[in-house]
C-alpha positions in Angstrom: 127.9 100.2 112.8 124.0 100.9 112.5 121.8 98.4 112.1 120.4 98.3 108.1 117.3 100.5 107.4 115.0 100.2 104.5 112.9 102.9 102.6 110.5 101.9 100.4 109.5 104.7 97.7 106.4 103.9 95.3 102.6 103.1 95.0 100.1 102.1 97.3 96.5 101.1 96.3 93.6 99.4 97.5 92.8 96.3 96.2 89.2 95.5 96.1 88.1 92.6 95.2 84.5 92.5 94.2 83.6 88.7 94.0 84.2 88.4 97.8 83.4 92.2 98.3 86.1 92.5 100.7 89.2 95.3 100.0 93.0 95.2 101.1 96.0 98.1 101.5 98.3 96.8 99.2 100.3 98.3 96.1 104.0 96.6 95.3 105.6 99.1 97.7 103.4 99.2 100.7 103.4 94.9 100.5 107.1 95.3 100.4 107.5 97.5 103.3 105.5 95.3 105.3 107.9 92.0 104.1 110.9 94.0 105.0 109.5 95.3 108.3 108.0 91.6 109.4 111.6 90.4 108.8 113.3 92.5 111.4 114.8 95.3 109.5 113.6 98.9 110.5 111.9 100.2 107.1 110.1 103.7 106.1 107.6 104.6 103.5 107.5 107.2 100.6 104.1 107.9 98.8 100.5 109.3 99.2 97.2 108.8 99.9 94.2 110.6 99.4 91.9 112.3 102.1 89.2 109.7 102.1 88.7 105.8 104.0 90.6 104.2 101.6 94.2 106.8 102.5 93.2 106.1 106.2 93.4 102.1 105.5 97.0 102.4 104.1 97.7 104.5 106.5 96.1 102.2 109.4 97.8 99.1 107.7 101.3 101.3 108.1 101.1 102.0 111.4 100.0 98.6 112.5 103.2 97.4 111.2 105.5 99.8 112.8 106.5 101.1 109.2 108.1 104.4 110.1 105.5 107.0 107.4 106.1 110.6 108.7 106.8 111.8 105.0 103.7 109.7 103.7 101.8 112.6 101.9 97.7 113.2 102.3 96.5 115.1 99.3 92.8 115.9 99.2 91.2 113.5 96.4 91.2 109.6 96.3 93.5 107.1 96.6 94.6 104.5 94.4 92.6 101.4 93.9 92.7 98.1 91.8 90.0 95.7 91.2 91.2 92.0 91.4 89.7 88.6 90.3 90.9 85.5 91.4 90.9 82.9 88.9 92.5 79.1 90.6 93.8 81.5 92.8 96.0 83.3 90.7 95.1 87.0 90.8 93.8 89.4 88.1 93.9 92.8 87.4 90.7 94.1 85.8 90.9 98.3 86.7 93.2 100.3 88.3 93.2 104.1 88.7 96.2 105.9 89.9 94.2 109.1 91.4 96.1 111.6 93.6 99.5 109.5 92.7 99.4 110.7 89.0 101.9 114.2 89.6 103.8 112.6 92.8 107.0 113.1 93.0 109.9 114.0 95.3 110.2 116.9 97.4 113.7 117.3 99.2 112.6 117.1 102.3 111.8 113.4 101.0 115.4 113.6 100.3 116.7 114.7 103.6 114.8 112.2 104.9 116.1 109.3 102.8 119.7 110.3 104.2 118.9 108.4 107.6 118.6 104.9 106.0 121.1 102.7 104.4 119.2 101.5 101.2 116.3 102.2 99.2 113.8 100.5 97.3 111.7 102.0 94.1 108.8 100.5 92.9 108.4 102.8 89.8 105.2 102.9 89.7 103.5 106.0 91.6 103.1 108.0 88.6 103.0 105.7 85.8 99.9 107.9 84.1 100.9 106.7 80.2 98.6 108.5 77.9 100.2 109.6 75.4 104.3 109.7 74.1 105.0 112.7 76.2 103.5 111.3 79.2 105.8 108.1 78.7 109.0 110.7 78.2 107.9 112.8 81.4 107.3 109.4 83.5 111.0 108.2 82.4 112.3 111.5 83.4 110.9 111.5 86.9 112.1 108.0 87.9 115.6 108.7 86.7 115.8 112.6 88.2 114.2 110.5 91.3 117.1 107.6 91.3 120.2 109.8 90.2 120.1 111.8 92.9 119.5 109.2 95.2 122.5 107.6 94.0 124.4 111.0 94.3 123.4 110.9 98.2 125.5 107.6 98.6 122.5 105.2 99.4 122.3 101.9 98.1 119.3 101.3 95.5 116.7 98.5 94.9 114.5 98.7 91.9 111.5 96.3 91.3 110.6 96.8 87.3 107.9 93.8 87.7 107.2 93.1 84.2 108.0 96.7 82.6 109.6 95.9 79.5 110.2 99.5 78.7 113.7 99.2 77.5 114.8 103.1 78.0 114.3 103.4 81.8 115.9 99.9 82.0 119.1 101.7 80.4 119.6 104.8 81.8 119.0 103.2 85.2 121.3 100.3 85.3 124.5 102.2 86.2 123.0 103.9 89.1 121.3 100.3 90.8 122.7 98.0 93.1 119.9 95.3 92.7 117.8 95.0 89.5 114.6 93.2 90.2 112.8 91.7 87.4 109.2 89.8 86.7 109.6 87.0 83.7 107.1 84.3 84.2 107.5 83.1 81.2 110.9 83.2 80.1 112.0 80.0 78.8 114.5 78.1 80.6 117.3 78.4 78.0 116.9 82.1 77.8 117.5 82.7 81.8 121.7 82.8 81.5 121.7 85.1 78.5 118.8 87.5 79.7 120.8 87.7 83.2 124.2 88.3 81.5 122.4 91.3 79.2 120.5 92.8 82.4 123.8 92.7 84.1 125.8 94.5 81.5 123.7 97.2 81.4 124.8 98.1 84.7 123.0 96.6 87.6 125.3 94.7 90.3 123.1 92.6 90.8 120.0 91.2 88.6 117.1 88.8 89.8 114.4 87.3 87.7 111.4 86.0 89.2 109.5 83.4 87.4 106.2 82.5 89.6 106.1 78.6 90.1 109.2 78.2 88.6 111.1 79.9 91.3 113.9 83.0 90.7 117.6 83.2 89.3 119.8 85.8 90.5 123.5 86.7 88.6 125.8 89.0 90.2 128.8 89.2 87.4 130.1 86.0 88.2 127.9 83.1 89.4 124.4 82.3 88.1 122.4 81.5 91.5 119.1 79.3 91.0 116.4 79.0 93.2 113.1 76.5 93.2 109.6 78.2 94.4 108.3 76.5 97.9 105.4 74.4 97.1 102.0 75.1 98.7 98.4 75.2 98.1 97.6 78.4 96.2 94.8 80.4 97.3 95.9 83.9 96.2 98.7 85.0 94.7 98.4 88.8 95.0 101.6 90.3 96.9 103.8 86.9 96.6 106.6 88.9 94.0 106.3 91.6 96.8 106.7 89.9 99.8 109.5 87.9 98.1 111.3 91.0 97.3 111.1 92.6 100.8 112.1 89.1 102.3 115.1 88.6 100.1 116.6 92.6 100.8 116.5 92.1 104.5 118.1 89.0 104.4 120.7 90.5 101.7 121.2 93.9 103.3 122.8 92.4 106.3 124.4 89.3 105.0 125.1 90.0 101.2 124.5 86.1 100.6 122.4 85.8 97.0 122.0 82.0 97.7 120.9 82.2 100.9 118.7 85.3 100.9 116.6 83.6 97.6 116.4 80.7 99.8 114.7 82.9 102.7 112.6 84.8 100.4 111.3 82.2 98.5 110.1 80.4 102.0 108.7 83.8 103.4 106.9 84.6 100.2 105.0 81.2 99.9 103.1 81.7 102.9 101.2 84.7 101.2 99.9 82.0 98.6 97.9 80.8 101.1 96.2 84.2 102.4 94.2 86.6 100.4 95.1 89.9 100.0 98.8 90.9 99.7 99.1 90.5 103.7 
């Protein structure tokens, strides 16, 4: 049997973070490729960059970490960027701008070259340009024309919705996801079971809820797994819901253990409290 192999499909960006006027690669998909990389599973990247310094950073940070990018596109324009603030540490999103990632999307060689790894992980968020209701219904379209035929290749599928409460995509995607990942910071306690049990009926075999300092809980149909966050000294929190996600799917891809693969990913993860930038 093959070792497991990872592609990660989604946004990159720059993070630039004016008060210290230093800048980062990041964006949820390249942090989670490096996670899953750094934790010894062989991982590939789906996205693009621009034509200017900023593409050639991601592209730098990529290659640095081994992460297999030969379908990473280069379109001429600018790449993605987010401004950050940290306030106590905990990171801040003041402006983004999407750029040349606004009309990404698939091509099949992208497909045929998906067909050499065992799973795949969606971020969702490449092309999430929402201006307008018909931009909203064309986004929703993409993803799910993007993830059904995925599916219909036979690879296993990851999808990070972070906070994205948008209730359609959530739907029509269930059925076709292994692993449903989920950002609820502030879900009250009393809530988690019944939220799990709803995600979970929609589909998903999986579903995890991450909660910041109050750890993650995970429900796979039958047991309700809970795990505590790793206590450190917080100097930025940018990348930490990433890198916990990348940790936890190579621990999970080779073992299938949801206790034991929250426990490894919520130890990884805390390390990147204590760096800035997402890595």
């Amino acid at each position: 049997m093959n070792p497991p192999e990872i592609c990660i499909i989604g946004d990159n960006c720059v993070d630039l973070y004016p008060q210290q006027e230093k800048k980062y690669a990041g964006g949820n998909a390249v942090n989670t490729a490096v996670a899953v990389k750094r934790n010894g599973i062989e991982c590939g990247y789906l996205g693009i960059v621009g034509n200017d310094e900023n593409g050639k950073r991601i592209i730098d940070a990529l290659q640095k970490e081994t992460i297999d990018c030969q379908r990473l596109r280069q379109q001429e324009g600018n790449t993605a960027w987010t401004k950050v603030l940290l306030d106590e540490g905990d990171r801040i999103f003041i402006e983004d701008s999407l750029e040349v990632q606004k009309e990404w999307d698939l091509e099949e060689q992208d497909y045929l070259y998906l067909d050499k790894f065992n799973w795949v992980h969606h971020t969702i968020f490449s092309n999430w340009n929402l201006e307008g209701k018909n931009k909203i219904q064309d986004y929703e379209r993409t993803i799910l024309e993007q993830v059904s035929t995925i599916r219909e290749r036979g690879l296993n599928l990851s999808i990070d919705f972070s906070e994205k409460f948008d209730q359609d995509l959530i739907v029509s995607l269930g059925p076709l996801v292994e692993v449903g990942i989920f950002s609820r910071p502030g879900i009250p306690d009393l809530e988690i079971p019944q939220t799990l049990q709803t995600l979970h009926d929609l589909g998903f075999g999986l579903v995890i809820v991450t909660m910041g300092e109050r750890g993650s809980a995970a429900y796979d149909g039958q047991d309700v797994f809970r795990q505590a966050a790793v206590p450190v000294e917080v100097i930025d929190t940018l990348g930490v819901g990433d890198a916990f996600i990348g940790a936890f799917l190579a621990q999970y891809v080779v073992n299938s253990s949801v206790p034991s693969s929250l426990k490894h990913a919520a130890e990884y993860s805390a390390h990147y409290c204590t760096v800035e930038g997402a890595f």
